[in-house]
Structures are given as structure tokens and as C-alpha cells.
C-alpha positions in Angstrom: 194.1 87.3 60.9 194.7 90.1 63.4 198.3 90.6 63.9 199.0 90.0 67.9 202.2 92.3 68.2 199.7 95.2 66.7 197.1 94.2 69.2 199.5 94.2 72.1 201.1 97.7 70.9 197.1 99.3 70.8 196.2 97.9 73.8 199.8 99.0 75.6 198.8 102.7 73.9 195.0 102.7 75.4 196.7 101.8 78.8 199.6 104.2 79.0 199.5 106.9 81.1 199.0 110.8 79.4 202.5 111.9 79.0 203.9 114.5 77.0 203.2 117.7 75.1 201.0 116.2 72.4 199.0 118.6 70.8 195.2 117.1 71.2 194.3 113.7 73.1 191.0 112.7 73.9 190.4 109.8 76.8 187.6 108.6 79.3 188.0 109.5 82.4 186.6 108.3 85.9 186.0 111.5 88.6 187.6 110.8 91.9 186.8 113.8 93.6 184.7 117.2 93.0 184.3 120.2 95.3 180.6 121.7 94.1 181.5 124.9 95.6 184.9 125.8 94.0 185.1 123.1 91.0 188.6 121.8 92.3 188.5 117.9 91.2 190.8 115.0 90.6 189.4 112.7 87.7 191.7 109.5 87.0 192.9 108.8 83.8 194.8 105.5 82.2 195.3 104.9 86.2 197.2 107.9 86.9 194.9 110.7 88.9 195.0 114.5 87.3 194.1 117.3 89.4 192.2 120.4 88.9 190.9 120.0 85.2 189.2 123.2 83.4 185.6 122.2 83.4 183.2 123.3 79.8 180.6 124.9 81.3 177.5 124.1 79.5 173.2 123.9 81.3 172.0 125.1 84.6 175.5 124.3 86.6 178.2 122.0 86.5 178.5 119.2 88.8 180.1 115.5 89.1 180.2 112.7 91.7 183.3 110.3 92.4 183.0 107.9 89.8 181.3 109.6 87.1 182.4 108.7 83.3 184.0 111.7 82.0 185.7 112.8 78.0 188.2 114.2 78.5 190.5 116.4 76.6 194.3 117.0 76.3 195.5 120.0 74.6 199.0 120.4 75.0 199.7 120.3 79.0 196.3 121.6 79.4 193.8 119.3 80.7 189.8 119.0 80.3 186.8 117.8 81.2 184.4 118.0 78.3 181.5 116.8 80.0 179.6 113.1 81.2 179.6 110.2 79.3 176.2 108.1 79.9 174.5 105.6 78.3 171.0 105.8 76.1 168.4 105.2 78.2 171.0 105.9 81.4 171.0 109.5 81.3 172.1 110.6 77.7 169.2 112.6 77.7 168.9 114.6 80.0 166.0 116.2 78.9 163.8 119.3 80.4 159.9 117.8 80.9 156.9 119.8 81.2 153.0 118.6 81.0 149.7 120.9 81.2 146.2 119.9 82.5 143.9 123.4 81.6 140.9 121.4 82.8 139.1 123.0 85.8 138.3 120.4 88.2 137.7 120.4 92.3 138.7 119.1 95.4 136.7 118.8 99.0 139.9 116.6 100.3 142.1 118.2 102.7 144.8 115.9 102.1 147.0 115.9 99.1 145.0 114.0 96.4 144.3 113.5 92.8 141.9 115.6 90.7 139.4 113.7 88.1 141.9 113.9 85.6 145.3 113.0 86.9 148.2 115.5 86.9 149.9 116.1 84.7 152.7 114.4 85.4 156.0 113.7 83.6 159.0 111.5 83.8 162.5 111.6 83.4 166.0 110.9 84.4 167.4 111.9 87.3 171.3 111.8 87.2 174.3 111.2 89.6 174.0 114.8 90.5 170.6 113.6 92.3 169.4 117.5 91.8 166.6 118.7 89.6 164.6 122.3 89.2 160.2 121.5 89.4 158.2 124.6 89.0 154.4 124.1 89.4 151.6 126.6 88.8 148.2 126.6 88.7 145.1 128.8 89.3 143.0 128.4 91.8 139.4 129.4 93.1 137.1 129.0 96.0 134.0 130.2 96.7 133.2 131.0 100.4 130.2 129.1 101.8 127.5 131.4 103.8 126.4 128.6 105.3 129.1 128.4 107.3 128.8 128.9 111.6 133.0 128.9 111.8 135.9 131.1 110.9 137.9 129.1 108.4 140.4 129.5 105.7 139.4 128.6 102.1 141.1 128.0 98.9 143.9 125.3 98.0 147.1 123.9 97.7 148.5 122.5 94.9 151.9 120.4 95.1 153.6 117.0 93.7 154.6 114.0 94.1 157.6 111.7 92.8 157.6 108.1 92.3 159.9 105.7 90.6 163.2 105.1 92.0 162.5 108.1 94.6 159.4 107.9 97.1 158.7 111.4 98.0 155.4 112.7 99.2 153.4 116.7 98.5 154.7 119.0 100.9 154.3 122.0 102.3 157.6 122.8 101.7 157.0 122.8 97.4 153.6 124.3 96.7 151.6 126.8 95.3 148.6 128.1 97.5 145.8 130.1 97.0 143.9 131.1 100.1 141.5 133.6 101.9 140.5 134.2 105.8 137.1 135.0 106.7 135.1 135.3 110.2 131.8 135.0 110.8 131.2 138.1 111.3 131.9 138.9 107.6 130.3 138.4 104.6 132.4 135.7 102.8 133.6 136.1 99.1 135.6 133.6 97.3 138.8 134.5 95.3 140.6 133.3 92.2 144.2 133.3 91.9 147.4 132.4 89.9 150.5 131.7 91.1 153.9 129.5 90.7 157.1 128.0 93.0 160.0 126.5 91.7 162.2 124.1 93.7 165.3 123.0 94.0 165.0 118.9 94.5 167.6 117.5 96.1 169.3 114.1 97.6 168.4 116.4 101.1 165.2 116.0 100.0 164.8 112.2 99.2 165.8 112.6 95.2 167.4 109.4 93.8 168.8 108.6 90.6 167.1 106.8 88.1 164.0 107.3 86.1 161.3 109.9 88.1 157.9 110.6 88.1 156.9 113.9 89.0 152.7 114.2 89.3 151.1 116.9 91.0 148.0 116.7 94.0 145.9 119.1 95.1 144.4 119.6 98.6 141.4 121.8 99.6 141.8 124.2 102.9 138.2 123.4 103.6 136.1 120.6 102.8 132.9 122.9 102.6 133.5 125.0 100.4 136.6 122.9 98.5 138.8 124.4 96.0 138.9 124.8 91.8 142.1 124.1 90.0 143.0 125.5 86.2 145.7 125.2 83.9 147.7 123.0 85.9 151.6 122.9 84.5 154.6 120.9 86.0 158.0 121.3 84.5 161.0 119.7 85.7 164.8 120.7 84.7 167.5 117.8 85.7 171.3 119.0 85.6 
């Protein structure tokens, strides 16, 4: 039978608030406020708020939101924050996703669409931070069409997508483009090129925690003569 005065005397201990020059305590703690510029915080602990931890710097960059879980560490009189606490399947993870399509396959939409074989396109979790890193690259090619009566750009964009708990559309702003003015009074040539962006996704931009699907689309400048996508590659980095 569990004694109840022991009981009484752990839970008293789990409750009290962090006094004292002990040399190591470990607690959870709950952020109450973080400056992403400076890293000046308050995170609460046992109900009593302690300000301006030293942060273990670890990934891409450091960052919390007010209400984060957070381990903490007490060394001494020194306090720290040792990093987020999350749940399997609620951001433990926190993994770095990438996906590769090398088929070549075309386009003659010039809105954002999919190719014949979809992608690629990976998922993962997007954190309270609501901030992730997506590069995409691909190569692209276009052959000019003599045919044509009209000066036109040719080539293609390609972009992505995300889905899930976030609804944001390809943009202009996040692509990679491969393109090529010609007038009629020139002999048209087609091109083939290589390139890659990397963004920074954002709540600014529509980003929302929670499992994410990134996929990327493609768009043709011109429907005649459309455009040729290759080795296709989207790589997304939460932190």
C-alpha cells in the first residue's frame, strides 16, 4: 500500500518552487515569453516565472513560442533551457524531408499544375515555430516553336504547394524558372537549364503547425511550345 505522507511529501517536492544553490535540478518548464531577435525570455517553472535562461543552441536557429514545453536545467544558480519537449507523433521528430522525381516529363499549362508523375512531394511536421527552409530545383527545357507569328517568352516555372493543416498555393514568390525571349524577327532556339531557390516559409506566409505537405507544380510560359522538367527535388528543413 502506498504510504500517503510519502505521497504528499513527493508531490509537495514536484510543486515547490526552485530555490536554493543545489548543484543540478532538472524540471519542465512552460515558455512565457521569447524575443526571436535577442533571445531574452521568461519560461515559468513550478509557478514561479524565471527570466533570461541560457538557451543550448543546437539546428538551424533557436526559437520558442509562449507556451512551449521546455527541460530545463538547474546548475547551481544558473538556469537553462535544454531544449522542447514534444510528443511522438507531435513534433519529436523534427525531421529534414527531401523526395526526387528524375523523370522528364512536360507541361503546355500555363497555370501551376501537376506533371504525369506527381511531385515529388514530402510531409512532415511543422512546429510552434510555424517556420521551415524548402529548396526546390529542377531542370528545365523548351524548345522554341518556328511556327510561331508572335513574340513570346518560353520555358517554365517550377514551384510548390502545401496542404495539410496549411493551404498555400505555387507562387511566384518561391520558384525556380527557366526562360528565354524571342521576336519574330529571330530565329528561335530552345534552351536547357538548371537551377534552385530556397525559401524561408513562414506564418507571414500562411504556414501552420501540424503535419505538411509540400508537392511541387510546374507551369509552362507558353502553351505552344510548353516546357520539359528533370530531376525534380524538394527538400524541406523545419526548426
Amino acid at each position: 500500500m502506498t504510504d500517503p505522507f510519502q505521497l504528499a511529501r513527493l508531490l509537495a517536492d514536484a510543486n515547490a518552487k526552485p530555490t536554493g544553490g543545489a548543484d543540478l535540478n532538472h524540471y519542465q518548464g512552460e515558455v512565457i515569453s521569447w524575443d526571436e531577435s535577442s533571445g531574452l525570455n521568461a519560461v515559468l517553472v513550478n509557478g514561479a516565472p524565471i527570466s533570461n535562461m541560457r538557451v543550448l543552441q543546437s539546428g538551424i536557429g533557436v526559437t520558442y513560442q509562449p507556451g512551449d514545453a521546455v527541460m530545463v536545467e538547474k546548475r547551481m544558480s544558473q538556469w537553462y533551457i535544454l531544449g522542447k519537449v514534444a510528443a511522438p507523433g507531435a513534433g519529436a521528430a523534427n525531421q529534414i524531408a527531401s523526395a526526387l522525381v528524375a523523370a522528364a516529363q512536360s507541361t503546355a499549362s500555363t497555370s501551376y499544375t501537376d506533371l504525369a508523375t506527381v511531385g515529388p512531394a514530402v510531409t512532415v511536421y511543422i512546429g510552434s515555430s510555424a517556420r521551415c527552409l524548402v529548396t526546390v530545383s529542377a531542370t528545365i527545357s523548351s524548345l522554341a516553336n518556328a511556327q510561331t507569328a508572335t513574340q513570346q517568352w518560353i520555358g517554365g516555372n517550377a514551384s510548390f504547394a502545401v496542404s495539410g493543416a496549411s493551404a498555400i498555393s505555387p507562387s511566384s514568390d518561391f520558384y525556380v524558372g527557366g526562360e528565354n525571349w524571342y521576336a519574330t524577327q529571330t530565329v528561335p532556339v530552345g534552351f536547357y537549364l538548371g537551377g534552385s531557390r530556397t525559401t524561408l516559409l513562414t506564418a507571414a506566409r500562411g504556414l501552420v503547425p501540424g503535419f505538411n505537405t509540400f508537392t511541387m507544380k510546374y507551369a509552362a510560359l507558353s502553351a505552344n511550345p510548353g516546357a520539359t522538367f528533370y530531376d525534380r527535388n524538394i527538400t524541406v528543413i523545419p526548426f
